[in-house]
N, CA, C and O atoms as a CHARMM CRD file, in Angstrom:
* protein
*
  268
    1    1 UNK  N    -27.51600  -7.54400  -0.64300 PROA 1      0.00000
    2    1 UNK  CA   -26.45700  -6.60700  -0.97100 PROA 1      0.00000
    3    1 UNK  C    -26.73200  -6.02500  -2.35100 PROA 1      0.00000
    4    1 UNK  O    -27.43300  -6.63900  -3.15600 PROA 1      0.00000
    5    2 UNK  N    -26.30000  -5.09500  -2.57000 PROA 2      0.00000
    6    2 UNK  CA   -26.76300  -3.70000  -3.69000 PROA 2      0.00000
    7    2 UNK  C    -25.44600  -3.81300  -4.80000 PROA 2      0.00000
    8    2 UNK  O    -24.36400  -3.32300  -4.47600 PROA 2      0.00000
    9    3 UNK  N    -25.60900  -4.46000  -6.06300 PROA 3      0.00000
   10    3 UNK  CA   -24.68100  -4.30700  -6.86700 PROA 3      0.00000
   11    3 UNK  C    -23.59600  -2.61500  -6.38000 PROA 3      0.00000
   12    3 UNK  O    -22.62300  -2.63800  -7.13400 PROA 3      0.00000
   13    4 UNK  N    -23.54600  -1.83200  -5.81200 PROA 4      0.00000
   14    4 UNK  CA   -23.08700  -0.64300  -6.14500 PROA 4      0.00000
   15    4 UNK  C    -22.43900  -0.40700  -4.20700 PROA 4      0.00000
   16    4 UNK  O    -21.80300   0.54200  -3.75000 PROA 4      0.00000
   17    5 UNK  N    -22.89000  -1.56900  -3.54600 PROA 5      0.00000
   18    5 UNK  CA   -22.60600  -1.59400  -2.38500 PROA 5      0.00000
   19    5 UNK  C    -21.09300  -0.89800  -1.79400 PROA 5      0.00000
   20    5 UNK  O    -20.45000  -1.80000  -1.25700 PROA 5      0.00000
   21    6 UNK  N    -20.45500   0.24700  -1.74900 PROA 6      0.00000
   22    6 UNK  CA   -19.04600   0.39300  -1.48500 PROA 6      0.00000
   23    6 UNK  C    -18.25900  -0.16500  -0.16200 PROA 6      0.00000
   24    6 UNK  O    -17.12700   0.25800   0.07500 PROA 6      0.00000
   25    7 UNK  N    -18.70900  -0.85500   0.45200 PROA 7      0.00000
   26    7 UNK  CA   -18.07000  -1.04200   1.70300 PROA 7      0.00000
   27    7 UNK  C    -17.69400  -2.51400   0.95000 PROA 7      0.00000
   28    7 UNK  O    -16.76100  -2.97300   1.60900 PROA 7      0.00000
   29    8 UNK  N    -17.94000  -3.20700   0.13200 PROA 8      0.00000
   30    8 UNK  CA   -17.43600  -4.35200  -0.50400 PROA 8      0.00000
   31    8 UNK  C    -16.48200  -4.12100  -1.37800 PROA 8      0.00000
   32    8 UNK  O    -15.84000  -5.13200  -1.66400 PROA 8      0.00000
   33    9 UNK  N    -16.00800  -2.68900  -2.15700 PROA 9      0.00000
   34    9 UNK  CA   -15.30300  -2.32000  -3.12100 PROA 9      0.00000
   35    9 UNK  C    -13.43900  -2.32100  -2.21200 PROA 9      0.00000
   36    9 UNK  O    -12.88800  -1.79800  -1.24400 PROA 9      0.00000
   37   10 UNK  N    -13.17500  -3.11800  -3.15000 PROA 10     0.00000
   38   10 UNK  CA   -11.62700  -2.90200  -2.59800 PROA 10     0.00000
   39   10 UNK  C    -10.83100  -1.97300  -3.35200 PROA 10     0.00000
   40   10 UNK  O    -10.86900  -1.79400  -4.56900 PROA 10     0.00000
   41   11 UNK  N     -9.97800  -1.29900  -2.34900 PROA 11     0.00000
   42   11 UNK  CA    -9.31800   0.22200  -2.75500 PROA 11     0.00000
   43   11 UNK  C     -8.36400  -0.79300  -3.72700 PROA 11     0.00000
   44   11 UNK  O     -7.96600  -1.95600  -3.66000 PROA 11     0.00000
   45   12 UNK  N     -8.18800   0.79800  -5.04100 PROA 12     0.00000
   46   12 UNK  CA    -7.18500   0.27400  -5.96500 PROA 12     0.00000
   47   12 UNK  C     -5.58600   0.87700  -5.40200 PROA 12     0.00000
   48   12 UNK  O     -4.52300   0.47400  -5.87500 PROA 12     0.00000
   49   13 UNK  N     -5.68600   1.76600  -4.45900 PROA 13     0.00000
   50   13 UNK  CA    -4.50600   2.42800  -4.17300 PROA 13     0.00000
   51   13 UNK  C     -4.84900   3.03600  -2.81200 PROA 13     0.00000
   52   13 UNK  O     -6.00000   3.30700  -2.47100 PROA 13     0.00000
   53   14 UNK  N     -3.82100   3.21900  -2.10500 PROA 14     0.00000
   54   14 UNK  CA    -4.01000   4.23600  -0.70400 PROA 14     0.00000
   55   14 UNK  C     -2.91900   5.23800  -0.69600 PROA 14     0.00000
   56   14 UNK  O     -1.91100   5.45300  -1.36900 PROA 14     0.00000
   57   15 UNK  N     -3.51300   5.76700   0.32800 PROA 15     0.00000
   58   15 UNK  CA    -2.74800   7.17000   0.50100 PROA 15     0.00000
   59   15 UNK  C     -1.41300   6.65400   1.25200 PROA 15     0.00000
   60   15 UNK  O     -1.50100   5.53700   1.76000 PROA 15     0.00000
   61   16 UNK  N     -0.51900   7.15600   1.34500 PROA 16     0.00000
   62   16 UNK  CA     0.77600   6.63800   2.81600 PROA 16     0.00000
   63   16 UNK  C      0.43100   6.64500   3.75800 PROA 16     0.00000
   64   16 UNK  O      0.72600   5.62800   4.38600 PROA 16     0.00000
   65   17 UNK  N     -0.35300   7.65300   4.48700 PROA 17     0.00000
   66   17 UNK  CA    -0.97900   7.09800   6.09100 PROA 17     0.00000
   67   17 UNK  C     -1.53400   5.92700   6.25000 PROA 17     0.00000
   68   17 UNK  O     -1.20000   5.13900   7.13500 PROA 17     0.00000
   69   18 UNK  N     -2.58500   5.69000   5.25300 PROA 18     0.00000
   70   18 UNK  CA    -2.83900   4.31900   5.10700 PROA 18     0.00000
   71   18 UNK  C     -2.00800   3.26500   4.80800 PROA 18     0.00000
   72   18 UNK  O     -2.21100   2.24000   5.45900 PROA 18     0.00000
   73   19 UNK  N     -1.13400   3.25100   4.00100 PROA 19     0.00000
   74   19 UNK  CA    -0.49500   2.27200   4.07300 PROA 19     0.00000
   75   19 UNK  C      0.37000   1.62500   5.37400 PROA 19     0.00000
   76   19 UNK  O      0.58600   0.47000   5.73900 PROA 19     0.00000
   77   20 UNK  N      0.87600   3.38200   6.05300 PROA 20     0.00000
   78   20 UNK  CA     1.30400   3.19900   7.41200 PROA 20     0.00000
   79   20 UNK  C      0.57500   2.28100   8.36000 PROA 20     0.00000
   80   20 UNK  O      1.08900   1.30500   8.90800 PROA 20     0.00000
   81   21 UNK  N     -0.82600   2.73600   8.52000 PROA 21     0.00000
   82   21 UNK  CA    -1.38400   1.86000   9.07200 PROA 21     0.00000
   83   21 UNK  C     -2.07900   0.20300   9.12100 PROA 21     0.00000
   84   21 UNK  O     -2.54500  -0.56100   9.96600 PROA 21     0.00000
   85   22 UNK  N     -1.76900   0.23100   7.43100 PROA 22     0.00000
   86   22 UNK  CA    -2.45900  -1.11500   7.52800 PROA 22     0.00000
   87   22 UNK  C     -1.00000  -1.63300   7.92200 PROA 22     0.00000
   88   22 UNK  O     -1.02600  -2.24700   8.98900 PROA 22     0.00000
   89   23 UNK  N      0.34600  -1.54000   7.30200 PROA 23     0.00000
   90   23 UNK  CA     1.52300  -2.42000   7.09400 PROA 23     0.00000
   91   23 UNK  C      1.92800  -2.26300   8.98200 PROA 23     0.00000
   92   23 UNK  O      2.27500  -3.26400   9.60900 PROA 23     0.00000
   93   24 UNK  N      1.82700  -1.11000   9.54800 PROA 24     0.00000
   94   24 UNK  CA     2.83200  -0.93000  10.73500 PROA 24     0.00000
   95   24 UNK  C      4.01700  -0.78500  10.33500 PROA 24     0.00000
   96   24 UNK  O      4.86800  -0.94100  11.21000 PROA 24     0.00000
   97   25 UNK  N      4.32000  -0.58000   9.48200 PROA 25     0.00000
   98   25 UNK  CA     5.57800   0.29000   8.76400 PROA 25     0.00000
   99   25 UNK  C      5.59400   1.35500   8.93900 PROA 25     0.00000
  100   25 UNK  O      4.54700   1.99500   8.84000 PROA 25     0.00000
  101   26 UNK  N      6.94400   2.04500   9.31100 PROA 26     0.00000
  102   26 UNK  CA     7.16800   3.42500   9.56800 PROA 26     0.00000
  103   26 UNK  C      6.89300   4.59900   8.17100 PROA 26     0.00000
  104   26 UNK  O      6.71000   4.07400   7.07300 PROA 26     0.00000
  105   27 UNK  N      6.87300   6.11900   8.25200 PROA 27     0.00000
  106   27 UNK  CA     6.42100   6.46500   7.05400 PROA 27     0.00000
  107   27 UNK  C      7.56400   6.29800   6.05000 PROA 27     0.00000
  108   27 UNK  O      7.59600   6.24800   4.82000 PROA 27     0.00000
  109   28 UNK  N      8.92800   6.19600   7.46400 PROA 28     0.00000
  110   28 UNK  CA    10.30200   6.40600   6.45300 PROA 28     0.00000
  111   28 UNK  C     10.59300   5.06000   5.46500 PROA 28     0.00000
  112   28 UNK  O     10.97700   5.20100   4.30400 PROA 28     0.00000
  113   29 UNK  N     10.35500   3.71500   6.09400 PROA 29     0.00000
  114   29 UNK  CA    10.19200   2.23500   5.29500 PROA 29     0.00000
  115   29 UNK  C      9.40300   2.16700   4.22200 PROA 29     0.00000
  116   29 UNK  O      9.83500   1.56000   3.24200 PROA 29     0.00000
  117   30 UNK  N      8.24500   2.69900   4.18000 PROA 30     0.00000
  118   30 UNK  CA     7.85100   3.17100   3.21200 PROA 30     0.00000
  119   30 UNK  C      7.98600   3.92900   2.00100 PROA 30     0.00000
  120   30 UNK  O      7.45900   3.61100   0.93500 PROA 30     0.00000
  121   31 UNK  N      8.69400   4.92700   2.18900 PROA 31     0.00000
  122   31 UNK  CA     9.51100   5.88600   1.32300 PROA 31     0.00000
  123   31 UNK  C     10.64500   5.29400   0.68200 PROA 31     0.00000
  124   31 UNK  O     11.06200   5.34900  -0.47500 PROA 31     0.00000
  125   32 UNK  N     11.09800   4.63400   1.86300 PROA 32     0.00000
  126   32 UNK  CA    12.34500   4.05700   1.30400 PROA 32     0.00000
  127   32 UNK  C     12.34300   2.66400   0.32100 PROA 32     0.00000
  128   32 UNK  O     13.25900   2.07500  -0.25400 PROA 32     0.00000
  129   33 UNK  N     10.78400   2.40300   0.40700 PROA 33     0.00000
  130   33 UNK  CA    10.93500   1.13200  -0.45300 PROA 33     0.00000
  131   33 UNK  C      9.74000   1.59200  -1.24500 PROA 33     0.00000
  132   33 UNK  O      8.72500   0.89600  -1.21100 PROA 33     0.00000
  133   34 UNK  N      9.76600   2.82900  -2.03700 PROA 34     0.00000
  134   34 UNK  CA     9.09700   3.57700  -2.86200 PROA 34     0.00000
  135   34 UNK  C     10.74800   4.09100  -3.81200 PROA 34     0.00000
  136   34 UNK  O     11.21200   4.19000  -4.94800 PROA 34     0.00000
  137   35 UNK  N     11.01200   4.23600  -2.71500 PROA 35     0.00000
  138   35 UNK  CA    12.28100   5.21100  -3.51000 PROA 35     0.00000
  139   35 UNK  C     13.35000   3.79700  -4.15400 PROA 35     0.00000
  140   35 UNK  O     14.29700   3.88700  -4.93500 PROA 35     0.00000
  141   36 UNK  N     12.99700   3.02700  -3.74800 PROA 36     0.00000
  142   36 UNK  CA    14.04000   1.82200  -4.18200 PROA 36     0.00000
  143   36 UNK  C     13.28700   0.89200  -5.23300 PROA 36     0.00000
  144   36 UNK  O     13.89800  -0.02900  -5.77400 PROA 36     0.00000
  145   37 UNK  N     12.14900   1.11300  -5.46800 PROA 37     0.00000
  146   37 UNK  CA    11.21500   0.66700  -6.49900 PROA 37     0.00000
  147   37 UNK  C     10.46000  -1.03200  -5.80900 PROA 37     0.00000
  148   37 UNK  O      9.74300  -1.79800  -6.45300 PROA 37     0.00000
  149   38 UNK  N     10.78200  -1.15100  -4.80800 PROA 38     0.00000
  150   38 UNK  CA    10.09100  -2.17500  -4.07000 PROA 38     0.00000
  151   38 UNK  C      9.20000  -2.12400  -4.51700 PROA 38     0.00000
  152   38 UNK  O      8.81600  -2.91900  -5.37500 PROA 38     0.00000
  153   39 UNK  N      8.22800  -0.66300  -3.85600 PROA 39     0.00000
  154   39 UNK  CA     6.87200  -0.49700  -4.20300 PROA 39     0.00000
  155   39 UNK  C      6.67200   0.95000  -4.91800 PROA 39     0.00000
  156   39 UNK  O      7.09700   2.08500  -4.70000 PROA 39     0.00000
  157   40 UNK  N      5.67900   0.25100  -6.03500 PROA 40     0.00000
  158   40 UNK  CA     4.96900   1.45200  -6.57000 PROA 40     0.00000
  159   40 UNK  C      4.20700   2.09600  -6.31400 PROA 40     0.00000
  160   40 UNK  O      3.36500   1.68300  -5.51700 PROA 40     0.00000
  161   41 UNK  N      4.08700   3.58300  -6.90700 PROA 41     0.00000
  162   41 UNK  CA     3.19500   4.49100  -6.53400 PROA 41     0.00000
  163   41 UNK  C      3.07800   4.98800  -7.64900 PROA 41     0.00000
  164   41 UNK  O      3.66800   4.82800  -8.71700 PROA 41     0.00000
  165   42 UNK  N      1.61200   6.10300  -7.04400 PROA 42     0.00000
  166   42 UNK  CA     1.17200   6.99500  -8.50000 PROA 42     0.00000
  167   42 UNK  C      1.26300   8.26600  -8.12100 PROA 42     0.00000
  168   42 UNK  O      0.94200   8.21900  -6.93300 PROA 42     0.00000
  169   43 UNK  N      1.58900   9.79100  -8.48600 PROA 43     0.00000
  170   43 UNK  CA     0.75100  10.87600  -8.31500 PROA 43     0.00000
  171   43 UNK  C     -0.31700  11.20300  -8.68900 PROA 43     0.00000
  172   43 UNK  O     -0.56300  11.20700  -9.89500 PROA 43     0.00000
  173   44 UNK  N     -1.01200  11.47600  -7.99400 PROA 44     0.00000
  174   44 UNK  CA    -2.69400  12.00900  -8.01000 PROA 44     0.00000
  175   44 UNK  C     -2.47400  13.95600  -7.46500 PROA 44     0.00000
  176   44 UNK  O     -2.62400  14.38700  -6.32200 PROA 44     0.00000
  177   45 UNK  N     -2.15400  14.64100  -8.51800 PROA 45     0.00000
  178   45 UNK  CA    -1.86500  16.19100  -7.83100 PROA 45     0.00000
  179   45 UNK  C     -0.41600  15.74700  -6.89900 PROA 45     0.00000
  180   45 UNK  O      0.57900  15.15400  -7.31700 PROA 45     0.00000
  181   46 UNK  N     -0.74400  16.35100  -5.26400 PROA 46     0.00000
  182   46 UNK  CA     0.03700  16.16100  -4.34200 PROA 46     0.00000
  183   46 UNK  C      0.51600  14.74800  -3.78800 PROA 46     0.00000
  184   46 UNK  O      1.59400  14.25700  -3.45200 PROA 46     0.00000
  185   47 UNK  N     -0.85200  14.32000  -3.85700 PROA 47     0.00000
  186   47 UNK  CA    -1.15200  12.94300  -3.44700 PROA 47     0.00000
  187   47 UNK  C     -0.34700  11.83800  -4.07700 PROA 47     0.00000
  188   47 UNK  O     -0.43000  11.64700  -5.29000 PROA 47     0.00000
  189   48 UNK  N      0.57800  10.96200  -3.16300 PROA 48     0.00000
  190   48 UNK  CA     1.46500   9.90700  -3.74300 PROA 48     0.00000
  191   48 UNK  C      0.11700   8.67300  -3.31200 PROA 48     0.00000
  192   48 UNK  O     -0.26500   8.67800  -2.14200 PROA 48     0.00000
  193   49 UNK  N     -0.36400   7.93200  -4.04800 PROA 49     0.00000
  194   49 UNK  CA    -0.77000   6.49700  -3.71600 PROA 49     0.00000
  195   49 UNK  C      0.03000   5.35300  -4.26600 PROA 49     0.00000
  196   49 UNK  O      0.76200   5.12200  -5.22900 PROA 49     0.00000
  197   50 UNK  N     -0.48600   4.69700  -3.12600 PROA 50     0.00000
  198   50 UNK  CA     0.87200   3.12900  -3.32000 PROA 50     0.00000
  199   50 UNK  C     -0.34300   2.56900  -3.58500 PROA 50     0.00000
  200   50 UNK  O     -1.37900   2.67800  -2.93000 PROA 50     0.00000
  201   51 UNK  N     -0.06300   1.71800  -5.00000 PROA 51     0.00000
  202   51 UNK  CA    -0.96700   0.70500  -5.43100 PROA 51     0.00000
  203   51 UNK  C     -1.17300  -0.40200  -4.90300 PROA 51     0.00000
  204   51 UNK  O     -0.20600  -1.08200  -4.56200 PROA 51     0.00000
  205   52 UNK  N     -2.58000  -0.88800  -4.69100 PROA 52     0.00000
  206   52 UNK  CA    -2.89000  -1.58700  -4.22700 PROA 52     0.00000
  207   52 UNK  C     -2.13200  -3.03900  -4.31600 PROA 52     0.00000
  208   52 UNK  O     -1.67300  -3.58100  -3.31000 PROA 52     0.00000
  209   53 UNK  N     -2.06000  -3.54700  -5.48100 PROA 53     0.00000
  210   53 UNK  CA    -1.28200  -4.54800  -6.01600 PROA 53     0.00000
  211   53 UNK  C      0.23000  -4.34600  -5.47900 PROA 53     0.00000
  212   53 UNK  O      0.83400  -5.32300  -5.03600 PROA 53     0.00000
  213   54 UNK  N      0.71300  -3.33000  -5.51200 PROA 54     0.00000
  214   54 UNK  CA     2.29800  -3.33100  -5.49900 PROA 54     0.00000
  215   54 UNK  C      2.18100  -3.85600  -3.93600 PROA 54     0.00000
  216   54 UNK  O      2.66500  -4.91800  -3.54600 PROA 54     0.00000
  217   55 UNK  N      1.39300  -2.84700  -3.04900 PROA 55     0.00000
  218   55 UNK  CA     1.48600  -3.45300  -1.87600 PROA 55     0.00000
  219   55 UNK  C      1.33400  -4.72300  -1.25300 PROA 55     0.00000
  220   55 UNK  O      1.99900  -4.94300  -0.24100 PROA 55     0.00000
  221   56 UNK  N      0.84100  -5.28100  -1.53800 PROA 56     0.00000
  222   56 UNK  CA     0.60600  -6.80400  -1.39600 PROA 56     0.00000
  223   56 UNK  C      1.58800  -7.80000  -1.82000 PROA 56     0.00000
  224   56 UNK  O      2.18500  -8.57100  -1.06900 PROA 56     0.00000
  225   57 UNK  N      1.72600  -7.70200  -3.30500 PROA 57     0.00000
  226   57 UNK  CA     3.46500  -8.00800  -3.22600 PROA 57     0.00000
  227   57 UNK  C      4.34000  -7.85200  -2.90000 PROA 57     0.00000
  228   57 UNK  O      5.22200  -8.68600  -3.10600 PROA 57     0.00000
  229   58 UNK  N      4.58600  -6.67900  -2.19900 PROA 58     0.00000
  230   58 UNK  CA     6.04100  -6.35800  -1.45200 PROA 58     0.00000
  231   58 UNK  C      5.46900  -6.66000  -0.16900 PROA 58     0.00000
  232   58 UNK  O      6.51400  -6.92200   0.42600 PROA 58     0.00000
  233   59 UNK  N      4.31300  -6.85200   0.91500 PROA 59     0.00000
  234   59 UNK  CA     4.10300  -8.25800   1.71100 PROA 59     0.00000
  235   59 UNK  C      4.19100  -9.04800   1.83400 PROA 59     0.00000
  236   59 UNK  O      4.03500  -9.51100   2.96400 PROA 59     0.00000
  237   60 UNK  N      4.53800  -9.89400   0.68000 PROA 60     0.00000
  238   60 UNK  CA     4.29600 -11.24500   0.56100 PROA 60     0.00000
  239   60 UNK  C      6.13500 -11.31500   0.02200 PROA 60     0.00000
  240   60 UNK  O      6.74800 -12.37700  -0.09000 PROA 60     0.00000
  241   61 UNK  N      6.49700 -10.48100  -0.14100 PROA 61     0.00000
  242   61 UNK  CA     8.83900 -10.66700  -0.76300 PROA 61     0.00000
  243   61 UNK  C      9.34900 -10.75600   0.54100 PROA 61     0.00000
  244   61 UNK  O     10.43500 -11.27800   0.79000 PROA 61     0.00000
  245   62 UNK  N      8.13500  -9.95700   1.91300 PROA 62     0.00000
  246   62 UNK  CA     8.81700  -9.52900   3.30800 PROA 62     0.00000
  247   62 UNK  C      9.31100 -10.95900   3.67400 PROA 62     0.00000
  248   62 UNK  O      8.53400 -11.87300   3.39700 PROA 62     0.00000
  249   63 UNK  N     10.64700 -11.31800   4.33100 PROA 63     0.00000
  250   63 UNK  CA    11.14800 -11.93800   5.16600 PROA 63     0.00000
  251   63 UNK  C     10.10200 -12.71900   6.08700 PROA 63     0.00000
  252   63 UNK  O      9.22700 -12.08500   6.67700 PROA 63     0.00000
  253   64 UNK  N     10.22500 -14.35000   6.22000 PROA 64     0.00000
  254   64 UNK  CA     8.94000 -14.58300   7.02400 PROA 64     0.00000
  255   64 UNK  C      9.50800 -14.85600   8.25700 PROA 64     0.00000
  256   64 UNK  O     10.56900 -15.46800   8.13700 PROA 64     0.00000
  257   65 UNK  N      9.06200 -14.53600   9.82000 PROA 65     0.00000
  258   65 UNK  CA     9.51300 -14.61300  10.62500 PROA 65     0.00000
  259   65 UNK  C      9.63900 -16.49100  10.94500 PROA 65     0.00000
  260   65 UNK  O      8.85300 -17.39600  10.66300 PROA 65     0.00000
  261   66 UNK  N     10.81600 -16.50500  11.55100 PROA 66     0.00000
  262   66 UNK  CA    10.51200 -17.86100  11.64300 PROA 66     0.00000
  263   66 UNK  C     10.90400 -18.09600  13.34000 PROA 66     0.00000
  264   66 UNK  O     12.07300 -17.84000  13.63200 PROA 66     0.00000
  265   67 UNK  N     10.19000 -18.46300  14.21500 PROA 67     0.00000
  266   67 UNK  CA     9.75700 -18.42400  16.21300 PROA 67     0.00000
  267   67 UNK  C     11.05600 -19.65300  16.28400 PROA 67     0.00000
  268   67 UNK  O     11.37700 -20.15100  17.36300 PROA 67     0.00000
């Protein structure tokens, strides 16, 4: 492996589709726990990214299902 290898580089932030898709969260749950400061984001121009970090912590606050 190549010090400079990118498929090993972990994103510092994603776009909202992405986040849609990794979480399976709707785009509106998302927004709404942007807009409630759950999770952070940045502007980039147009572009809102949810930080990488924020996301993972507000995964890990989620309610754990219990069967």
């Amino acid at each position: 492996m190549q010090p400079n290898d990118e498929s090993q580089v972990t994103p510092l932030s994603h776009r909202i589709d992405r986040v849609v898709a990794i979480t399976g969260a709707s785009r509106t749950r998302i927004y709404d726990a942007l807009r409630s400061g759950e999770l952070e984001a940045v502007k980039f121009g147009r572009t809102t990214l949810v930080l990488d970090s924020s996301l993972r912590r507000w995964l890990e606050r989620l309610p754990r299902y219990a069967a």
